[in-house]
N, C-alpha and C positions, 0 to 999 in steps of 0.2 A: 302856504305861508312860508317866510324866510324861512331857514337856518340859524340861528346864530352858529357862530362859532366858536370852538368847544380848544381848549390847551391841548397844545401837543404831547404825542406819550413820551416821545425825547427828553430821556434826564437830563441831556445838555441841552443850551440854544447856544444860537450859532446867530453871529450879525446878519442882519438881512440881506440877501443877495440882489446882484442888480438883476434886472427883468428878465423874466427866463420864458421863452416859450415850451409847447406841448401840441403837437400834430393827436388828431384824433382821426384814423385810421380804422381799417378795416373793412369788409364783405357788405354789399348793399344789406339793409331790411337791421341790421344787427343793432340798430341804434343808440349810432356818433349823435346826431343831431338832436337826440331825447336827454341824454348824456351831458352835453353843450349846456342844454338850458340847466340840468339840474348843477352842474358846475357855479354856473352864473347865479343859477339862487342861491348856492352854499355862501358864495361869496360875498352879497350881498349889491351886487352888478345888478342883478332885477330882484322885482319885489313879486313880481308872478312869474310861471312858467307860461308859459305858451307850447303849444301841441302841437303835432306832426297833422293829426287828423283833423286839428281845427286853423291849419294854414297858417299860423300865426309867430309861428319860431323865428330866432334868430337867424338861425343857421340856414332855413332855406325860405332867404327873402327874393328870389328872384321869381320873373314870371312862370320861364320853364320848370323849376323845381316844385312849385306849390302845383303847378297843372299835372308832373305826373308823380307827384307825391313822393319823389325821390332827389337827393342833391347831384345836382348839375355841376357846381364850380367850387369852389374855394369860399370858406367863411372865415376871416377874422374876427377876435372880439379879447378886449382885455379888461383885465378883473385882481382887487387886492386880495390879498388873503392873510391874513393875519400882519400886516403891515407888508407883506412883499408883494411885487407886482408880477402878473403874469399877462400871458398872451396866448390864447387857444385858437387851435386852427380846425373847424371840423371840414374834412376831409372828405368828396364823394366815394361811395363803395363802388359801384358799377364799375366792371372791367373797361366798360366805353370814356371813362375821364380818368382812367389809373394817371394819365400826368399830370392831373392837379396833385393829386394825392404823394405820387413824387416830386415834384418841386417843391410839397411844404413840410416832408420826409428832411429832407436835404439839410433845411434852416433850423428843425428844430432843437432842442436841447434835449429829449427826450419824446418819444411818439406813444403814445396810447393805443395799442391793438383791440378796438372794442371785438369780441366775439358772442358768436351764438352757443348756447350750453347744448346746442343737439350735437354729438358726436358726427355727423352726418354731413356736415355742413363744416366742417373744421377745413376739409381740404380746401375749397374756396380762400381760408387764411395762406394757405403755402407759398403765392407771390409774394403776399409781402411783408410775412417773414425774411423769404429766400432776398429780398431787399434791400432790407434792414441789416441782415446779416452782410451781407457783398460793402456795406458801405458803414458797416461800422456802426450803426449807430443804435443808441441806445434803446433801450424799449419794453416795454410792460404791458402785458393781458390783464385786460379787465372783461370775465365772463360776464356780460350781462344776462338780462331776463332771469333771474333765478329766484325768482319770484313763482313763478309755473309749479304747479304740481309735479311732482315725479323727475325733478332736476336731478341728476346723476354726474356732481362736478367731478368725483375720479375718471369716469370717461371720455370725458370731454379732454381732461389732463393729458392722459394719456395718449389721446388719436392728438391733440396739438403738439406734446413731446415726438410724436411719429416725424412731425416734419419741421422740425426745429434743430437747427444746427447747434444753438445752446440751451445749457438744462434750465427747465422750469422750475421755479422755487417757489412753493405758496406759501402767500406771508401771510393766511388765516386759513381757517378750517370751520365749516359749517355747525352752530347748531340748530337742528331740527325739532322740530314737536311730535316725542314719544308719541303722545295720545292720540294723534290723530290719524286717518289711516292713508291720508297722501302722504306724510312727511314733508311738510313744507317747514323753508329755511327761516328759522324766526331770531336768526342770530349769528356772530360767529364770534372767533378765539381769534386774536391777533399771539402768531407762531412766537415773536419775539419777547414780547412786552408779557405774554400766558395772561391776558386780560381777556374776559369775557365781556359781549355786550350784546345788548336785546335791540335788536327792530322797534323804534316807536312810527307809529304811522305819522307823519308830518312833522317830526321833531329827529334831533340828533339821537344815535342810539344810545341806550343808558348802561353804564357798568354794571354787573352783574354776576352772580357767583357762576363758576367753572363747573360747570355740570359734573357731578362723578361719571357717566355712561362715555362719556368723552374724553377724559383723558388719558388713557392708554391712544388712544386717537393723536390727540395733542401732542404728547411724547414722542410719539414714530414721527408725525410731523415736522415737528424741533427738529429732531437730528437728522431727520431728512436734509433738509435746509441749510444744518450745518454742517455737514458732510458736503453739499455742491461747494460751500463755502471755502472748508477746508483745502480745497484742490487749488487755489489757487492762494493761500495763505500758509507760510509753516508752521510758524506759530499756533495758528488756531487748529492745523492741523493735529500736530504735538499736544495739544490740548483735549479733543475729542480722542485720540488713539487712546488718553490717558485718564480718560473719562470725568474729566475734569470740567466743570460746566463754566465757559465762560461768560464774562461782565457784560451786559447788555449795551455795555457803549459801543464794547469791541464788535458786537454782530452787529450794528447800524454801519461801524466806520465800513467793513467788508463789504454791507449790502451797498453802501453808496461808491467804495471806489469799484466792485467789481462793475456796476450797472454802468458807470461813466465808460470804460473799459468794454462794454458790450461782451462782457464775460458771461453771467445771467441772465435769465428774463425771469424775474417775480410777477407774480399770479394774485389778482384779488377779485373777486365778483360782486357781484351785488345787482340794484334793478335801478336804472334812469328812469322809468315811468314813475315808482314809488321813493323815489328817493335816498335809496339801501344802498351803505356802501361809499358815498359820498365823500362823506367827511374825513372816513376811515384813507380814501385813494386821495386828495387834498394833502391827507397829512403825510401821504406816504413820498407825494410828489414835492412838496417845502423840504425833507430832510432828506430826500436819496438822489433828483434828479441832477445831473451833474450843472454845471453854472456856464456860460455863454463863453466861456475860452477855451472849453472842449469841445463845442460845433467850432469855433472861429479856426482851431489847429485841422479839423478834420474838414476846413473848405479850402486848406491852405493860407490861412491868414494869423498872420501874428500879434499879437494882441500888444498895443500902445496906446496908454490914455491920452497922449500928444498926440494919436496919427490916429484920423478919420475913418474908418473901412465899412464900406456897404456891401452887403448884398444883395440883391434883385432876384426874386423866389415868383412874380407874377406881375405878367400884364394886361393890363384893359382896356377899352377905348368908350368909353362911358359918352352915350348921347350928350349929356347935358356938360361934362368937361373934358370932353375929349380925352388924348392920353393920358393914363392912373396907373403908377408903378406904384407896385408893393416891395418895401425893403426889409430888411433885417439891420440894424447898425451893429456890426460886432465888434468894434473899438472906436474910443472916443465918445463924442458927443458929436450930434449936427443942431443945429442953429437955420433960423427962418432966413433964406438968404445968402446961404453958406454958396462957395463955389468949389466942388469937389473934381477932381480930375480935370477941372475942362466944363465940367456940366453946373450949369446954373439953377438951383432951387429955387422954383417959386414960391415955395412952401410946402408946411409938413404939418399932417393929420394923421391923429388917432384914428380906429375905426374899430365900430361896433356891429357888421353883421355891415348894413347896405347903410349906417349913418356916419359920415367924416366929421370930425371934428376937428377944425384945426388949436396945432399949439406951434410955442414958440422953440421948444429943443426936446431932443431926444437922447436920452446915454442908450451906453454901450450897452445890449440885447433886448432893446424894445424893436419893437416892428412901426414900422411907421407907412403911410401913404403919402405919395411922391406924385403931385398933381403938371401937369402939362412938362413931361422933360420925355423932349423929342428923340435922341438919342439914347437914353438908357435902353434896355432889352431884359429879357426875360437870363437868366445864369449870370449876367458881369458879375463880376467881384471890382468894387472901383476905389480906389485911394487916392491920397493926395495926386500924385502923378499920372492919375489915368486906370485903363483896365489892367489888373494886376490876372495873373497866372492862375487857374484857381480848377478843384477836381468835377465838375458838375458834370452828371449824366448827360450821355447823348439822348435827345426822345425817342419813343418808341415808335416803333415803323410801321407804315399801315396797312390795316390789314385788309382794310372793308373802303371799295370808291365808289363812286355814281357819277353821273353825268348832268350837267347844269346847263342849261340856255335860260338866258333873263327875254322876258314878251319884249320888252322896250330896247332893241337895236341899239338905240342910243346909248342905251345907260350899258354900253359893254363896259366903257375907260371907268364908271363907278363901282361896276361889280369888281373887275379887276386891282382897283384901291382896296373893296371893301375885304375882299378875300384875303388880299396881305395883310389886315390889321387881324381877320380871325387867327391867323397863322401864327400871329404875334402873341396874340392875347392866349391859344392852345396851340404850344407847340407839338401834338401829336397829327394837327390837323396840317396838310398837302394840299396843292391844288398844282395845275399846269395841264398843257395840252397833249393829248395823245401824238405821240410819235407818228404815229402811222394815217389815223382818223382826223386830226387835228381839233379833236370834242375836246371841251372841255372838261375836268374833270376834281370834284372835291375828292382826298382820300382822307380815312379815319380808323377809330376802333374799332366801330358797328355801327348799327343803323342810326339807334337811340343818338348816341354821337353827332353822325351828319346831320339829323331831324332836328335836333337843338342846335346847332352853329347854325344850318339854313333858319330856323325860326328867329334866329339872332340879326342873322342879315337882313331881314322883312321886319323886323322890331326896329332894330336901331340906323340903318341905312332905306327906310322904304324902298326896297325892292322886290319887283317880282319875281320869281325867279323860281321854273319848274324842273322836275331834276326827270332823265331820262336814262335807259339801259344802258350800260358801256356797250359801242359800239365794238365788233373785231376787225383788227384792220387785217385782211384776208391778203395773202400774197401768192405771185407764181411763181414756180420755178421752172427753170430750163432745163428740160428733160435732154435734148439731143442737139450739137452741134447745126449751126445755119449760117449762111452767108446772105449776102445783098451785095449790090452794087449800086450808084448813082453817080447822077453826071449833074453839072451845072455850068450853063450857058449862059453868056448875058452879052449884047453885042451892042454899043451905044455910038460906034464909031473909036477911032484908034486901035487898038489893042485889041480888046476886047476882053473878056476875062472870062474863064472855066478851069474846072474841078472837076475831077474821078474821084470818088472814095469807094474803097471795098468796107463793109464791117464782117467778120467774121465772130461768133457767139459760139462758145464751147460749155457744158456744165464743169463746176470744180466738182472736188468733195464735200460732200453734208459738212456745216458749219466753219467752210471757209471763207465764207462769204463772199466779197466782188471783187476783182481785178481786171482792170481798166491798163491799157497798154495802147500807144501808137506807137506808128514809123512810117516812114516817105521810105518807099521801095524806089531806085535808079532817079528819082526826079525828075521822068520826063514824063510827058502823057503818054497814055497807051493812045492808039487810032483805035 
């Protein structure tokens, strides 16, 4: 059943921000996609969830995703939440599409690092951390599954603080059921606000008194928290040195500029399957995630409500409408029709998971879909004038290739179109011909990778197309000095015409490769 939605713990409000996006991120299996839907129900975007094991999710509406029960590509979907708009991206895990997951890293305002609570499995998190941190950008652990028996979230903490370049900061602490002999988490303490609440199964959780057994817990936790804080505040430093407890506004305003500033990373858990933890990370994302002119500065773009600026985070080539960009607007407004750079819009659509909807305008930080614009590409940054300057990653280089022949001769000049629209659509995927061999050749992340773009090829372009071992193109070299000589004759009457050449063939040195040299010695024939 829904969610309603329950008042935030913020003493203060603050006017509603324009549309803010949130990448959900993180390790396959950790469940973004479980997460996604219970987002969508808090907010009142759906009125059921839909399941991973019963094929029926937003988030993995395409064919390959639901056949191997893991996401393939990129899901948009956007949702209100207490009168402000957002836009969620869930992101695939699998190392084989890490570049979807970085181009919607890039766009967002803020990324959600889902993780697993087994300590074990943390390092799998270290890319894209080590990510996030290289490019600034903001972002926040949400341990999920801790819903499990025997969930142990200080070790988890800890082996993630291992490979995290900034400190973690848990903005709750667990409580647990004395009585029983798992200890399972039936609750937790928000750090800030020292508000206890109880887990209702199907409902928002309910306030409730602060355990005694827990607060000495609570305490260390607090000034945990406010000690990372202090580091980068004097004030609030001069304040804890002096034990002084401060105003609950002052520890929001810290937690939100230090997160825009990618100074922290705050920590919250809870379970996407059962709904824990929801409302609690909703409200933590409306008051701290920084607002769409802190991605617009860190893609190089400067934010003017008179001046247009896009950015392009994904591309597609959708059987039924051909070319489909995915943008961001980070200043301005676009309009049905609008002519940006040079590039003519044929229109702009919402989108919810695999359904477009078109509208008439989009303001500055909604995401929008950008239906048949031939010239756009996957990183532009485009304004009034055209492609502007802008910091977007090179993709990742491949690691894993194979070998392609299509049955139908013919259809080579189709495969060859086809192959440059995957290329387009994932830029992590290669293709060209062997130097040496002249095979053809897709390159990727790994197998799972090439398995789905070739499924993609036979899905949306009917083709055949079987893949074979990289052939080696085997070479010789010249072990010892040789010569030759040849003559040519030709006698048709007049003149007649002939040629001497000698070739002589010497080995270089390993890795000097070829040198190619003539010369006409005396210019006469030899007899």
């Amino acid at each position: 059943m829904p969610m309603p939605a329950s008042t935030p713990e913020s003493a203060s409000s603050t006017k509603p921000h324009a549309p803010r996006v949130a990448a959900l991120i993180g390790p396959n299996s950790s469940g973004k996609t479980s997460l996604l839907e219970s987002l969508l129900l808090a907010t009142g975007t759906l009125h059921r969830k839909g399941s991973v094991r019963d094929h029926n999710t937003v988030g993995d509406a395409g064919r390959e995703a639901r056949a191997r029960g893991m996401s393939t590509e990129l899901t948009s979907a956007h949702a209100t939440y207490l009168g402000e708009e957002w836009h969620f991206i869930d992101c695939p895990g699998s190392v084989d599409f890490a570049q979807d997951a970085r181009e919607a890293a890039m766009i967002c305002d803020v990324a959600i690092v889902v993780v697993d609570p087994d300590p074990a499995r943390v390092m799998t998190v270290a890319p894209i951390l080590k990510f996030l941190d290289r490019n600034r950008i903001p972002h926040l652990i949400f341990i999920n599954k801790t819903d499990h028996a025997g969930v142990r979230l200080r070790s988890c903490l800890d082996a993630l603080q291992a490979i995290s370049e900034r400190p973690l900061v848990m903005r709750e602490i667990p409580i647990r059921d004395a009585d029983a002999n798992d200890e399972h988490i039936t609750g937790f303490v928000d750090i800030v606000s020292e508000r206890a609440y109880a887990y209702l199964e199907g409902q928002p959780s309910q306030l409730t008194a602060l355990p005694s057994d827990i607060k000495d817990r609570e305490h260390e936790a607090r000034e945990g928290l406010l000690e990372a804080l202090a580091d980068f505040d004097d004030a609030l430093l001069e304040q804890v040195l002096e034990d002084q407890t401060p105003v609950t506004a002052t520890i929001y305003d810290n937690l939100e500029r230090d997160l825009a500033q990618d100074l922290i990373v705050p920590v919250f858990f809870g379970s996407a399957e059962h709904d824990r933890g929801i409302i609690r990370l909703l409200k933590a994302l409306r008051h701290e995630a920084p607002c769409s002119d802190v991605c617009a500065h860190r893609l190089g773009a400067e934010p003017d409500p008179d001046q247009t600026i896009l950015q392009v985070f994904k591309t597609v080539h959708l059987s039924h409408a051909g070319r489909f960009c995915f943008a961001r607007v980070l200043s301005g407004s676009l309009s049905n029709g609008d002519t940006l750079g040079g590039h003519k819009l044929s229109g702009i659509c919402t989108v919810l998971g695999d359904k477009h909807e078109k509208i008439d305008q989009a303001l500055t930080g909604a995401i929008v879909g950008l239906p048949r614009v031939e010239r756009l590409r996957t990183g532009m940054l485009i304004g009034p004038d055209g492609e502007m300057e802008n910091l977007w990653p090179d993709p990742l280089p491949p690691l894993y290739e194979t070998g392609l022949k299509v049955a139908n001769p013919g259809d080579d000049v189709k495969l060859n179109e086809a192959l440059r629209h995957l290329c387009e659509q994932d830029r992590a995927l290669g293709f060209g011909h062997h130097q040496a061999t002249g095979q053809l050749l897709l390159s990727g992340q790994g197998d799972i990778h090439l398995q789905c773009a070739l499924a993609h090829l036979a899905e949306t372009y009917h083709l055949d197309i079987s893949t074979a071992p990289v052939q080696t193109g085997y070479q010789e070299t010249i072990r010892k000095p040789a010569s030759a000589r040849g003559r040519y004759k030709k006698q048709t009457g007049g003149h007649g015409q002939f040629g001497d050449v000698a070739i002589d063939i010497r080995p270089l040195g390993r890795g000097e490769g070829f040198e190619f040299s003539e010369q006409i010695v005396g210019g006469a024939i030899p007899r």
